[in-house]
C-alpha positions in Angstrom: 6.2 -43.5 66.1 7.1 -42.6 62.8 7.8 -39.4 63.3 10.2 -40.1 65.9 12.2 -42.5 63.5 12.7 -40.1 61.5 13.4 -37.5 63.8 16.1 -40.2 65.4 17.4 -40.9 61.5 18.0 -36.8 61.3 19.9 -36.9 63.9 22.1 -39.9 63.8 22.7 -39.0 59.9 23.7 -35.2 61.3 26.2 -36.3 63.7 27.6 -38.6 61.3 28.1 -35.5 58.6 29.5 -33.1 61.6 32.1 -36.1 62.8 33.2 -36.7 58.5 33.6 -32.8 58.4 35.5 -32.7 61.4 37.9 -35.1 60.7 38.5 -33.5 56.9 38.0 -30.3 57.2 40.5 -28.1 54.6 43.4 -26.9 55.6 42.7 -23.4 54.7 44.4 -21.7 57.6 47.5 -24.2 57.1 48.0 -23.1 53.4 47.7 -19.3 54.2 50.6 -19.8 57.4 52.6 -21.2 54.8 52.0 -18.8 52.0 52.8 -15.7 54.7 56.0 -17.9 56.3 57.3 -17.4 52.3 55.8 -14.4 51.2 58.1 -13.2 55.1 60.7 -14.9 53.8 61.1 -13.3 50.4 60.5 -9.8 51.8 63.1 -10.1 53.9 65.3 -11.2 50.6 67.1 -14.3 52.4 67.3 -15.8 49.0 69.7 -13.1 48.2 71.9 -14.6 50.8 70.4 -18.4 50.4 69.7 -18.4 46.7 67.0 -21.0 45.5 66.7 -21.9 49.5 62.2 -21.3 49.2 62.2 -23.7 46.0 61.3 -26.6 48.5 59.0 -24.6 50.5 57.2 -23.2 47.5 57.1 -27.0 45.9 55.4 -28.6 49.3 53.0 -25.8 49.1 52.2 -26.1 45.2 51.5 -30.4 46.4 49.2 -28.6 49.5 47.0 -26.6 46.9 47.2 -29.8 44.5 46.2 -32.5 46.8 43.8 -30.0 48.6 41.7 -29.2 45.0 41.2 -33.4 44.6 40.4 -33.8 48.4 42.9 -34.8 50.0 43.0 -33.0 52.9 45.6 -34.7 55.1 48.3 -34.4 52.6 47.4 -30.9 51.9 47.7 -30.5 56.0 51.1 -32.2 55.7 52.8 -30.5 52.7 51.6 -27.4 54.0 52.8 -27.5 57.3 56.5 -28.8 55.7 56.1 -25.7 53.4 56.2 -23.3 56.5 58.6 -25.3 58.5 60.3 -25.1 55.3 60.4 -21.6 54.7 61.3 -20.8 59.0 63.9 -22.5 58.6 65.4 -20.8 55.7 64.6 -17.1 57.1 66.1 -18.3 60.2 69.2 -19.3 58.8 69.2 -16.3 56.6 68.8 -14.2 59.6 71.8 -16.1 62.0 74.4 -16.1 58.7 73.3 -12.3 58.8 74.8 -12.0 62.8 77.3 -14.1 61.8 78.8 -11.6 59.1 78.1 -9.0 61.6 79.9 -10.6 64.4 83.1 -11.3 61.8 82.8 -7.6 60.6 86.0 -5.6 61.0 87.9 -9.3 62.1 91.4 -10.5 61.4 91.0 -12.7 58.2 93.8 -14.8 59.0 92.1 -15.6 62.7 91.4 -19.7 63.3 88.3 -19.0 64.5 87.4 -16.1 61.6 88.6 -18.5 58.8 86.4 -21.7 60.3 82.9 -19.3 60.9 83.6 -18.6 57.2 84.1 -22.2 55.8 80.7 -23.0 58.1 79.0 -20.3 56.8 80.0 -21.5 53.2 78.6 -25.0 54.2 75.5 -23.7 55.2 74.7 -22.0 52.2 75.4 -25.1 49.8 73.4 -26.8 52.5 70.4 -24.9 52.2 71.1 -25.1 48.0 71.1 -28.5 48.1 67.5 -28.3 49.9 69.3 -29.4 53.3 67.5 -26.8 55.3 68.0 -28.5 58.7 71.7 -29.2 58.5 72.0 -25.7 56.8 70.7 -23.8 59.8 72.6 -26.3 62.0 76.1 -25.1 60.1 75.0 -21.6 60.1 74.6 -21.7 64.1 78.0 -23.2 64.5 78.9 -20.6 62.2 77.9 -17.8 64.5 79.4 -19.7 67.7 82.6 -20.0 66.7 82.4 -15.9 65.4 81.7 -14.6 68.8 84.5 -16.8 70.2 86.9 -14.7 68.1 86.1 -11.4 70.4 86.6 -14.1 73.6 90.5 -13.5 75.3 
């Protein structure tokens, strides 16, 4: 009878442990995506286009590794998924402002549609300066939309 207690206790106190650890378990793989999503984002030099545009993907990641070393593992989750998002965003934005300037290449300055794409695209950038990533990309797509409408008849 004892022995079965104990072999009952065992297992009751394992499942316990294997449920805690699977609920917190660190966020390892979360921190590393976010780390490559800037590390991408830097070799592809958008803050030469978007400068300072990573400082609020780098800070959400430094708050990931700083609430991850005291244990707490959902807020490291959290800040480390913002960090990546973060740091999409800004390559993404980087890379349509990129098509954009492309697109206006070799266009008539004076054009409506020429001299709107490039107040957008100078929106966007203080967007994404301002640590308005969102609203930056947003800008940067109109940006790009209202470029190609300059080669429409």
């Amino acid at each position: 009878m004892a022995f079965m207690q104990k072999a009952m206790y065992g297992a009751m106190v394992w499942t316990l442990l294997s449920l805690y650890a699977c609920g917190h378990s660190m966020p390892l793989q979360e921190i590393s995506d976010a780390h490559q999503a800037i590390e991408t984002a830097q070799e592809n030099k958008v803050e030469s286009q978007l400068p300072h545009s990573l400082e609020q993907a780098r800070r959400y990641l430094l708050q990931a590794e700083v609430a991850m070393s005291v244990g707490e593992t959902t807020l490291a989750k959290d800040q480390a998924l913002s960090a990546k998002q973060s740091a999409l965003w800004v390559y993404q934005t980087a890379e349509i402002l990129q098509q954009t300037q492309v697109v206006l290449s070799g266009q008539n300055p004076a054009h409506p549609d020429v001299i709107q794409s490039q107040q957008l695209i100078e929106q966007a950038i203080s967007a994404c300066e301002q640590e308005h990533v969102i609203q930056g990309k947003q800008l940067a797509s109109q940006a790009l939309e209202k470029a190609q409408k300059v080669n429409q008849p």
